[in-house]
C-alpha positions as CSV (number, residue, x, y, z in Angstrom):
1,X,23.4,-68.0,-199.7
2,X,26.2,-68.6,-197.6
3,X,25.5,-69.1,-194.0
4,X,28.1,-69.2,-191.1
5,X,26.9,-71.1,-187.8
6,X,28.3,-70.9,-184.6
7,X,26.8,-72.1,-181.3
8,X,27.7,-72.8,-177.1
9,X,30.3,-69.9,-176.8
10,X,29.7,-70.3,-173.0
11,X,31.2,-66.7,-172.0
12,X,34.6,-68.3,-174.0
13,X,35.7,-64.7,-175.6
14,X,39.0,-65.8,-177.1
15,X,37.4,-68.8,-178.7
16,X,34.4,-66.3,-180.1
17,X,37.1,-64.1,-181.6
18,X,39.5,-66.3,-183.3
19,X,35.9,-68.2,-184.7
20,X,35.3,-64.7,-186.1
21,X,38.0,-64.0,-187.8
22,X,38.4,-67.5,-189.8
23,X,34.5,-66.4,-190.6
24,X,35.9,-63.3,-191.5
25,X,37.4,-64.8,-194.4
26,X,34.8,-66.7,-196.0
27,X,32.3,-63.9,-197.5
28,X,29.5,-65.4,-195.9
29,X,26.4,-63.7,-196.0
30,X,24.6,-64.4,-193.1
31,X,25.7,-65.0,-189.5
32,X,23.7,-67.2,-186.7
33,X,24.3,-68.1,-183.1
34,X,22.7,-70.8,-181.7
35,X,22.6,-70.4,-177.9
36,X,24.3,-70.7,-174.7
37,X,26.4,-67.7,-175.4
38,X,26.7,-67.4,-171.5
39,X,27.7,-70.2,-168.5
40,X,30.9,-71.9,-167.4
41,X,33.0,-69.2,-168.3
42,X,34.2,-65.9,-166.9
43,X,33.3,-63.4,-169.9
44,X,29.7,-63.2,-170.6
45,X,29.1,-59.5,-171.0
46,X,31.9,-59.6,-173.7
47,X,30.7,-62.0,-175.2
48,X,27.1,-61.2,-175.2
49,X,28.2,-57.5,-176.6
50,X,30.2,-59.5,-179.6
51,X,27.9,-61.9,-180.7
52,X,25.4,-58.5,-180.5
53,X,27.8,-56.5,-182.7
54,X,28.9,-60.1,-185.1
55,X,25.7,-62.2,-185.1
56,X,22.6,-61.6,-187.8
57,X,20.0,-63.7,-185.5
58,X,20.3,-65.3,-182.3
59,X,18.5,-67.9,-181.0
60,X,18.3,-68.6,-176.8
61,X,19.9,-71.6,-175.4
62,X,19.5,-73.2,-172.3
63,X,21.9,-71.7,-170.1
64,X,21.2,-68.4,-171.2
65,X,17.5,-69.4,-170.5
66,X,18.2,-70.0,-167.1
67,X,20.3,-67.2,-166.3
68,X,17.5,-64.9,-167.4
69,X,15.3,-66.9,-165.2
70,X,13.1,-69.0,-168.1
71,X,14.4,-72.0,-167.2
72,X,14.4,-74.0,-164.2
73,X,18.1,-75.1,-163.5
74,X,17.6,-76.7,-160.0
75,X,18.5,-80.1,-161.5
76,X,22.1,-78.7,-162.6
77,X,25.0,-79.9,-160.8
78,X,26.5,-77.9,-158.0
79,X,29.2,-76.0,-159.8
80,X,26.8,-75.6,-163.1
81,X,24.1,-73.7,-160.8
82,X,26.9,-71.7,-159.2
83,X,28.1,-70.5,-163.1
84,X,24.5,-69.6,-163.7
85,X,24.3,-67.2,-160.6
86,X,27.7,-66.2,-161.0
87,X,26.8,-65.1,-164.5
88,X,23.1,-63.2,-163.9
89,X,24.8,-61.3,-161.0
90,X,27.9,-60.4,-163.8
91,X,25.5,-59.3,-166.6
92,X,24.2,-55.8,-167.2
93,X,20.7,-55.3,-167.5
94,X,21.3,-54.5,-170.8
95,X,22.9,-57.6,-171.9
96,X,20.4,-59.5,-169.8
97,X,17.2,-57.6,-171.6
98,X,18.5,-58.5,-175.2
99,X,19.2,-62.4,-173.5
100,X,15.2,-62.5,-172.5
101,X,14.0,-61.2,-176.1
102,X,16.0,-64.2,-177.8
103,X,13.4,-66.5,-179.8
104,X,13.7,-70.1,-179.5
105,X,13.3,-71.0,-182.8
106,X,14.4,-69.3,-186.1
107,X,13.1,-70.3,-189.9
108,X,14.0,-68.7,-192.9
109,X,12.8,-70.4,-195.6
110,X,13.1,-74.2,-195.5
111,X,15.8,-74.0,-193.3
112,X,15.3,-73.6,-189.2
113,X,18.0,-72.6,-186.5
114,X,17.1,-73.7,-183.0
115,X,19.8,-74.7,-179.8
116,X,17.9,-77.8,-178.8
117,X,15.7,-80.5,-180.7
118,X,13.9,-78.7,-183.5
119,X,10.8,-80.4,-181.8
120,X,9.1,-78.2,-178.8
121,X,12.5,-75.8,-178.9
122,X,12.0,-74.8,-175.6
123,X,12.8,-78.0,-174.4
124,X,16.0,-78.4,-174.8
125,X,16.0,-81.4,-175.9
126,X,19.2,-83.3,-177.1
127,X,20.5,-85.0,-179.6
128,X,23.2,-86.8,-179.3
129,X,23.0,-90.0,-181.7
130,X,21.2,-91.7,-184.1
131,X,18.5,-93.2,-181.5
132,X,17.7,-89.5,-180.3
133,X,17.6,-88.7,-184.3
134,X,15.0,-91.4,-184.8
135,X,12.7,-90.2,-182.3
136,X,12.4,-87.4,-184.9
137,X,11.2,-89.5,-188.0
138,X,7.6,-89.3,-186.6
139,X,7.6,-85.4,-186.7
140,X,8.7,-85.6,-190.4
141,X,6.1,-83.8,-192.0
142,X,6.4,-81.0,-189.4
143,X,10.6,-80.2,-189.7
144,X,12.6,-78.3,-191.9
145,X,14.2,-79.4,-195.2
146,X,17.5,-78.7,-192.7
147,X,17.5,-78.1,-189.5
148,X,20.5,-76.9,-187.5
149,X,20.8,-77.5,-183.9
150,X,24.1,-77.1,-180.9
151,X,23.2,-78.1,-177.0
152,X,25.5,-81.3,-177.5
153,X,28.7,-80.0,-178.5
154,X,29.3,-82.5,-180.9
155,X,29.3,-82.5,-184.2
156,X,26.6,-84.7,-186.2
157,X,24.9,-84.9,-189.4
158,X,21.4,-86.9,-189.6
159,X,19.0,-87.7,-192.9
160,X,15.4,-88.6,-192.2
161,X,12.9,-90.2,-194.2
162,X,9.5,-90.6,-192.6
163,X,10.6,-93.9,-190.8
164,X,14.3,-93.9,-189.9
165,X,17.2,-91.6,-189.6
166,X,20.8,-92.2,-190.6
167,X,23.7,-90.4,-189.2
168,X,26.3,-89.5,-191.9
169,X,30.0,-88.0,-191.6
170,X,30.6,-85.0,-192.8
171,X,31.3,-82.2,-194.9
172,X,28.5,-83.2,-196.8
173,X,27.4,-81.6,-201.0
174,X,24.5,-82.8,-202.4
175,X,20.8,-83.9,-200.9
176,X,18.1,-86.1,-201.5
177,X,14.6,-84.7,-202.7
178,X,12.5,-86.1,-200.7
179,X,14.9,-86.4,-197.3
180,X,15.6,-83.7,-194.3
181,X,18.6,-83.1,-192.6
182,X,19.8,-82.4,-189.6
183,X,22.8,-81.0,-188.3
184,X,24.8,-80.4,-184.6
185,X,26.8,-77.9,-185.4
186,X,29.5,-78.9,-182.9
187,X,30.5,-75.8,-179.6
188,X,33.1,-72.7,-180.4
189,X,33.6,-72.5,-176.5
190,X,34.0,-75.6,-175.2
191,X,34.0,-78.4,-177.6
192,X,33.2,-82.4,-176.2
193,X,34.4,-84.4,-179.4
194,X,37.7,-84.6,-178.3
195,X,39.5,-82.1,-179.5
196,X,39.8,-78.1,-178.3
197,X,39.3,-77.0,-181.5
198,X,36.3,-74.4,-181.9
199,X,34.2,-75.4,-184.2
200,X,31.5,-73.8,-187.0
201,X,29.8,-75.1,-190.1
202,X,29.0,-73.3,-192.9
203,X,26.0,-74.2,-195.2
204,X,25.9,-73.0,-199.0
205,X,22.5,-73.1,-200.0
206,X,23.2,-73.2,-203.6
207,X,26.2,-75.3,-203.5
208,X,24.1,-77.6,-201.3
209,X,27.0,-77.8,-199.4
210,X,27.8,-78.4,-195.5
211,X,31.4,-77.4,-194.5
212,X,32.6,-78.0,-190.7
213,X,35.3,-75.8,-189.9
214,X,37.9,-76.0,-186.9
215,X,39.7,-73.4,-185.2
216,X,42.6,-72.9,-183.1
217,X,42.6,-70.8,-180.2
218,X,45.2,-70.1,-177.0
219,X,43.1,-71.5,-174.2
220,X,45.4,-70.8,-171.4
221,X,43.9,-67.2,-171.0
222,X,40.4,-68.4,-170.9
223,X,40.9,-71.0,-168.5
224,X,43.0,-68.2,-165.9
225,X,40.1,-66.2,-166.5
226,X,37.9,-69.0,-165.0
227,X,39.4,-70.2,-162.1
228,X,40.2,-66.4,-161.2
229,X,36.4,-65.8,-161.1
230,X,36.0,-68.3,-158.7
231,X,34.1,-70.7,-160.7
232,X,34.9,-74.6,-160.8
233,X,38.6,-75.8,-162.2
234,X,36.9,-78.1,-164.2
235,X,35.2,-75.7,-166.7
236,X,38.9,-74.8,-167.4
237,X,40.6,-78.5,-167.4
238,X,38.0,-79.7,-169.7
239,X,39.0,-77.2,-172.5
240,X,42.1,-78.4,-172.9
241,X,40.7,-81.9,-173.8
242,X,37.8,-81.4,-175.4
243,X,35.3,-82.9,-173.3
């Protein structure tokens, strides 16, 4: 099976779209979004309507979470809350129904799809280096063979044994029998690694292969789109730099 995995569009519509297309061209077989398809920018409903149309399975992320009012987002920054309400009062109720019935988990077969820690999903929990991974080690018996996870925006790959984990770079072919994996799939809307690129793995099960794809994108229409919403400058700065 080939799976393509996308995740933190944040309402970024030309980013989704160009994504798509180089997905497109791979012949995957299954599509999955990993959250925060909404916040920071100034498309949601289009977004929401194309992951709907694109996507296999969803899972819910955090800012989607707290736009459909499941997550307490008091202790965002100023301009974050603002791109929260901004969004719920943009949304249909349509759009906003199908946000509510996203799961916070997804497992098919050994393989599980969550937007936070794979660890009490509806946490949110990060992971952003090889200290948070380690905290994982003790909930060996209980994760995935591979577990794929966004939230940070960065792009990571982790082996566990039932003491330690190890982060490794990727692509990655090949995996130990008695190891998991995990993987942060990196952010198609707003990337933090340092570079604008979108990005999107894709996992061949029977390759045992993990493939990170990049993806170019004009940004300058997304971030006009953002700062003539209203919402903060910075959500449109940052894009051009990756962070």
């Amino acid at each position: 099976m080939r799976i393509a995995i996308i995740s933190d569009i944040h309402s970024n519509l030309n980013a989704l779209e160009n994504t798509l297309k180089e997905i497109d061209k791979l012949n995957i077989d299954t599509l999955i979004c990993l959250g925060d398809l909404v916040g920071y920018g100034a498309q949601p409903n289009e977004v929401v309507e194309l992951i709907r149309k694109s996507c296999d399975y969803a899972v819910i992320g955090n800012h989607d979470a707290a736009v459909v009012g499941k997550l307490d987002y008091t202790y965002h920054y100023k301009a974050a809350k603002d791109a929260i309400d901004w969004t719920r009062n943009n949304l249909t109720t349509d759009n906003l129904e199908w946000l509510i019935s996203l799961p916070y988990k997804l497992k098919i077969k050994n393989i599980s799809f969550t937007h936070g820690s794979p660890i009490s999903p509806e946490d949110f929990l990060y992971v952003y280096n090889s200290s948070h991974a380690s905290l994982l080690s003790q909930y060996y018996d209980e994760l995935s063979k591979f577990s794929f996870i966004g939230h940070s925006h960065l792009i990571k790959g982790y082996t566990f044994s039932k003491i330690l984990a190890d982060e490794f770079k990727l692509p990655r072919k090949g995996f130990l029998e008695n190891n998991k994996y995990l993987f942060s799939v990196g952010s198609v809307g707003q990337p933090r690694d340092g570079s604008p690129l979108s990005a999107f793995f894709l996992f061949d099960t029977e390759l045992e292969s993990v493939d990170v794809h990049r993806v170019y994108y004009d940004i300058n229409p997304t971030a006009d789109k953002i700062i003539n919403a209203g919402l903060s400058p910075n959500f449109a700065k940052r894009l051009f730099l990756g962070i």
